[in-house]
N, CA, C and O of each residue as an XYZ file, in Angstrom:
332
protein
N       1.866     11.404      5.188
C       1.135     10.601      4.235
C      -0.251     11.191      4.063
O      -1.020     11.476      4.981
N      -0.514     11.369      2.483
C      -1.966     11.814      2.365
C      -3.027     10.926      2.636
O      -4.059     11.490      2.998
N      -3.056     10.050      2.586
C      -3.983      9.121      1.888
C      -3.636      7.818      3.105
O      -2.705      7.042      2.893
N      -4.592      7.689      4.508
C      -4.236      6.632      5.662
C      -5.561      5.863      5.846
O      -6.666      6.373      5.664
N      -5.395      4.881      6.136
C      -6.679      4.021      6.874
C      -6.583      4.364      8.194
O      -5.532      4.492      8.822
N      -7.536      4.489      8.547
C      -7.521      4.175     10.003
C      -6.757      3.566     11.200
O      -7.331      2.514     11.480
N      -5.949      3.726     11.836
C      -5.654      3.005     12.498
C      -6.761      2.226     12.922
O      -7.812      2.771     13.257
N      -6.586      0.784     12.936
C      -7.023     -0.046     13.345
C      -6.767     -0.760     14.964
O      -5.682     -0.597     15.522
N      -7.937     -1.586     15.649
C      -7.446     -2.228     16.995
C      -7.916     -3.731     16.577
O      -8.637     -4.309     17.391
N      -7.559     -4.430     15.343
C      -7.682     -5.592     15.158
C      -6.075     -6.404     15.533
O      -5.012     -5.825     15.313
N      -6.132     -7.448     15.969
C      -5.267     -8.341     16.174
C      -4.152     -8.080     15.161
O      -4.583     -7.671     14.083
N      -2.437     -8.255     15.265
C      -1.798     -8.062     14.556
C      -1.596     -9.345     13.297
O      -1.470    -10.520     13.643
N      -1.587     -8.849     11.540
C      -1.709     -9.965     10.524
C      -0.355    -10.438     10.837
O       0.408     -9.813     11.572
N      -0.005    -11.798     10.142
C       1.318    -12.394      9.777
C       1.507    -11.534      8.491
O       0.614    -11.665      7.654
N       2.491    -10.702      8.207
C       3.234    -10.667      7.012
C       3.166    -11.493      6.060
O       4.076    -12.320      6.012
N       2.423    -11.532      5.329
C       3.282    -12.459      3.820
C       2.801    -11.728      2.676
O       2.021    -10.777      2.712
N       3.455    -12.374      1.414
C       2.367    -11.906      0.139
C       1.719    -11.549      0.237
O       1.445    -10.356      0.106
N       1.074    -12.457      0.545
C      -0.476    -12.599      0.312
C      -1.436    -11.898      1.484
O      -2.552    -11.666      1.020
N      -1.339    -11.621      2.458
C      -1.677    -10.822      3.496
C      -1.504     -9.103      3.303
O      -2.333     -8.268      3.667
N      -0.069     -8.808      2.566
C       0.098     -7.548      2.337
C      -0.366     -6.873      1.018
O      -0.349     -5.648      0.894
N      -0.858     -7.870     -0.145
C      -1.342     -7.962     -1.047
C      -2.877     -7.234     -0.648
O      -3.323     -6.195     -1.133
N      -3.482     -8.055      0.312
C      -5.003     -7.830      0.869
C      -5.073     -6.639      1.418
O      -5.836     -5.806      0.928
N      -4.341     -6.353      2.466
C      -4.136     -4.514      2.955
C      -4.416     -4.008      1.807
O      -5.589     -3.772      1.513
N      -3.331     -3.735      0.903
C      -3.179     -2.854     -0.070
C      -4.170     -2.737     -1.109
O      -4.421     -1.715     -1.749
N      -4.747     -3.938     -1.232
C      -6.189     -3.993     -2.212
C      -7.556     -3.348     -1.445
O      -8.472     -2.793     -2.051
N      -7.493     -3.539      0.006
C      -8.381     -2.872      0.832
C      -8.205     -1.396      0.949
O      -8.921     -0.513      1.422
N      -7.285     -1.396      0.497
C      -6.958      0.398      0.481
C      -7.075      0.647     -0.946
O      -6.571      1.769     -0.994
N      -7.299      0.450     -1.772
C      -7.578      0.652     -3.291
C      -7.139     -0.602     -3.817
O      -6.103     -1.187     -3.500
N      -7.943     -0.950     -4.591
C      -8.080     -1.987     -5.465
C      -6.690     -1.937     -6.437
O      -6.088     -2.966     -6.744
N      -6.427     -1.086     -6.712
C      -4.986     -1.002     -7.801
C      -3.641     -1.340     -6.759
O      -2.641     -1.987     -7.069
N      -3.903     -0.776     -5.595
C      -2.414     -1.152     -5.176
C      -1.625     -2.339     -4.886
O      -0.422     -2.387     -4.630
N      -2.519     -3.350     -4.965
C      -2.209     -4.827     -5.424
C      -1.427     -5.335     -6.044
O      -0.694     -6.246     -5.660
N      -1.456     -4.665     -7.473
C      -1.496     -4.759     -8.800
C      -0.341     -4.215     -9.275
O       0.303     -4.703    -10.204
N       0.060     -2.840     -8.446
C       1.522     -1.780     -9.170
C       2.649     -1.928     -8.735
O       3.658     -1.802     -9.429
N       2.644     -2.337     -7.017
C       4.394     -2.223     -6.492
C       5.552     -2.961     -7.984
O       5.430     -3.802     -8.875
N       6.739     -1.886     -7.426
C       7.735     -2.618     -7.875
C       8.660     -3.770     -7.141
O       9.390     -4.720     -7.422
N       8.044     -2.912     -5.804
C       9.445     -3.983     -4.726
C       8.560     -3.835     -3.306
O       8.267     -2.763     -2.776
N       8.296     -4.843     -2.942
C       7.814     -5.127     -1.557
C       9.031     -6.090     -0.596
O       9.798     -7.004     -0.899
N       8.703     -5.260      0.827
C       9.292     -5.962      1.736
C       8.678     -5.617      3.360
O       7.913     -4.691      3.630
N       9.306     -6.750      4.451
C       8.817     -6.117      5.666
C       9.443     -6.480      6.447
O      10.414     -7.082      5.990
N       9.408     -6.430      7.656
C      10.541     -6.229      9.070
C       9.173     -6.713     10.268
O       8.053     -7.123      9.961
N       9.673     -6.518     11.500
C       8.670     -7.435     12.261
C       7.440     -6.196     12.590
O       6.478     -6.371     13.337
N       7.728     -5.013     11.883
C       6.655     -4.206     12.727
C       5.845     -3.131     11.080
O       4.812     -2.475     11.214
N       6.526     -3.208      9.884
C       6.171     -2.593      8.925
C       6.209     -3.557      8.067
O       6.722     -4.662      8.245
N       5.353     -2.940      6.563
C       5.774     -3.757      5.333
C       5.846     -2.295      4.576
O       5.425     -1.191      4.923
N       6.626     -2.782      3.277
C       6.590     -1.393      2.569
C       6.726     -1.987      1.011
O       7.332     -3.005      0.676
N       5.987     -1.057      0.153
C       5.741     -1.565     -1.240
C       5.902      0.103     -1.798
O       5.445      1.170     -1.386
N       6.833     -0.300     -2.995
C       7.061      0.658     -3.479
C       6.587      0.730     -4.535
O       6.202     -0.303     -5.083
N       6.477      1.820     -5.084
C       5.566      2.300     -6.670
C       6.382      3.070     -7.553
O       7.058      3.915     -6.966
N       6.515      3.025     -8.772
C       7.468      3.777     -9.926
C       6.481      4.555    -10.541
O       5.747      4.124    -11.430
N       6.453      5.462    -10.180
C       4.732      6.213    -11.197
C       5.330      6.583    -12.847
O       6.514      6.601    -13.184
N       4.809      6.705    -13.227
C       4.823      7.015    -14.909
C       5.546      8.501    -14.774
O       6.168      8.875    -15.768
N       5.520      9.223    -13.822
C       6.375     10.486    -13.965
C       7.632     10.552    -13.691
O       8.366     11.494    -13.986
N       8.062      9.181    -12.893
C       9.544      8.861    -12.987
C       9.507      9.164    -11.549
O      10.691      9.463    -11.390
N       8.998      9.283    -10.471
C       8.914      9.724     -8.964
C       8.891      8.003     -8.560
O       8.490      7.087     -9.278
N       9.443      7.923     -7.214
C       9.120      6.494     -6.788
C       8.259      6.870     -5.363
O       8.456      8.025     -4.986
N       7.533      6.238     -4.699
C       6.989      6.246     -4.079
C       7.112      5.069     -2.268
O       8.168      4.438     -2.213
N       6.365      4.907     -1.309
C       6.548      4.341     -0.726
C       5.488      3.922     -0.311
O       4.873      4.830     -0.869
N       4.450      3.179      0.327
C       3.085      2.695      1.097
C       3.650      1.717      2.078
O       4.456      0.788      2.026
N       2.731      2.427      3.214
C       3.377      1.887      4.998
C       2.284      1.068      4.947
O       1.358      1.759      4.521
N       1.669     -0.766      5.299
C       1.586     -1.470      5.827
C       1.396     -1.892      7.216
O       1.930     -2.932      7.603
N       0.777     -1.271      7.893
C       1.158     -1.582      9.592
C       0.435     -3.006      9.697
O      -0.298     -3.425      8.801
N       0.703     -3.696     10.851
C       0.872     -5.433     11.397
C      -0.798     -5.056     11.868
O      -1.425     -6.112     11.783
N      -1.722     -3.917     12.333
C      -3.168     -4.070     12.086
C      -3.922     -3.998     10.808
O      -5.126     -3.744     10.780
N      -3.152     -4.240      9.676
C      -3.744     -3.921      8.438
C      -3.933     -2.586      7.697
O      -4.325     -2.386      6.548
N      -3.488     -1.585      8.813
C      -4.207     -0.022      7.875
C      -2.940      0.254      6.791
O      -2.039     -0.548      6.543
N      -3.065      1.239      6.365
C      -2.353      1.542      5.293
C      -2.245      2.621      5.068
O      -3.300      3.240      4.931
N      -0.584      3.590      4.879
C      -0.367      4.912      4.678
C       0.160      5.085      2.906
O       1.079      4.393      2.469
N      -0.467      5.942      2.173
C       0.306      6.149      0.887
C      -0.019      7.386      0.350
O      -1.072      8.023      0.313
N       1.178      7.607     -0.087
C       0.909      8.744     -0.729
C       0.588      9.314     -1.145
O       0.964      8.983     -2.269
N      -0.310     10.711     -1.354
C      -1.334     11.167     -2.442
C      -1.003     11.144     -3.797
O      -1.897     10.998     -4.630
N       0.354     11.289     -4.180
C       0.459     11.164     -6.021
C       0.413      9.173     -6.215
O       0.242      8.588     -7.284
N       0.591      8.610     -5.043
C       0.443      6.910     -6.124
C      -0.981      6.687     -6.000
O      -1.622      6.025     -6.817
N      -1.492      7.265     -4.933
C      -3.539      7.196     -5.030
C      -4.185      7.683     -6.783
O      -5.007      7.314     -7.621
N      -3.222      8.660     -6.567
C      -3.961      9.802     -8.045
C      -3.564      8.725     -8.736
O      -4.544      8.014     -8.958
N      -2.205      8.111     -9.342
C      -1.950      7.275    -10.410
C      -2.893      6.090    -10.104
O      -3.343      5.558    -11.119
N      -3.309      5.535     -8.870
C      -4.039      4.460     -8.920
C      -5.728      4.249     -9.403
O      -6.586      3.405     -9.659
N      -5.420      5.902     -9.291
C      -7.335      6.324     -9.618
C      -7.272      6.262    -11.454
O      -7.806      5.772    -12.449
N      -6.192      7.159    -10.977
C      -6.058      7.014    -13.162
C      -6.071      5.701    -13.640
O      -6.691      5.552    -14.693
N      -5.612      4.824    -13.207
C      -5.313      3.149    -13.369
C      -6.951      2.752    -13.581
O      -7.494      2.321    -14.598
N      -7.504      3.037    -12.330
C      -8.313      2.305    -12.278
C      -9.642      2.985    -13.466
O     -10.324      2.213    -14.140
N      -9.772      4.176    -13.519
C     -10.515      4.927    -14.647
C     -10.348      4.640    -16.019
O     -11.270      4.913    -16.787
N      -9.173      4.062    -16.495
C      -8.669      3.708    -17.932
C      -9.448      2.566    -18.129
O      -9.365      1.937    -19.184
């Protein structure tokens, strides 16, 4: 993964929406906004992205909040956010 937060040593979040929503906005403001399909298991969440070039993508979620994604859905998210 290009594009990681930090591992973090904060307490582990509850999973939900709305919790994995907040990661992903803390890691760029657009990634909130684009998944096509989110889901999670007791130790990951994962939100997927359809970029405009027809590539799908994946962003890792870990239960301390950081966040792994890929360098081409960052680039589409920068373009997002520049328009």
């Amino acid at each position: 993964m290009g594009n990681s937060t930090p591992i973090k040593t904060q307490p582990n979040m509850v999973f939900s929406y709305e919790s994995i929503n907040d990661a992903l906005y803390n890691h760029h403001p657009e990634l909130s906004g684009y998944w096509t399909s989110l889901g999670w298991d007791e130790e990951f969440a994962v939100a997927t992205y359809d970029l405009e070039d027809g590539s799908d993508h994946e962003v890792i979620i870990r239960r301390d909040g950081s966040v792994s994604a890929p360098d081409p859905v960052i680039k589409e998210m920068e373009e997002i956010a520049a328009a």
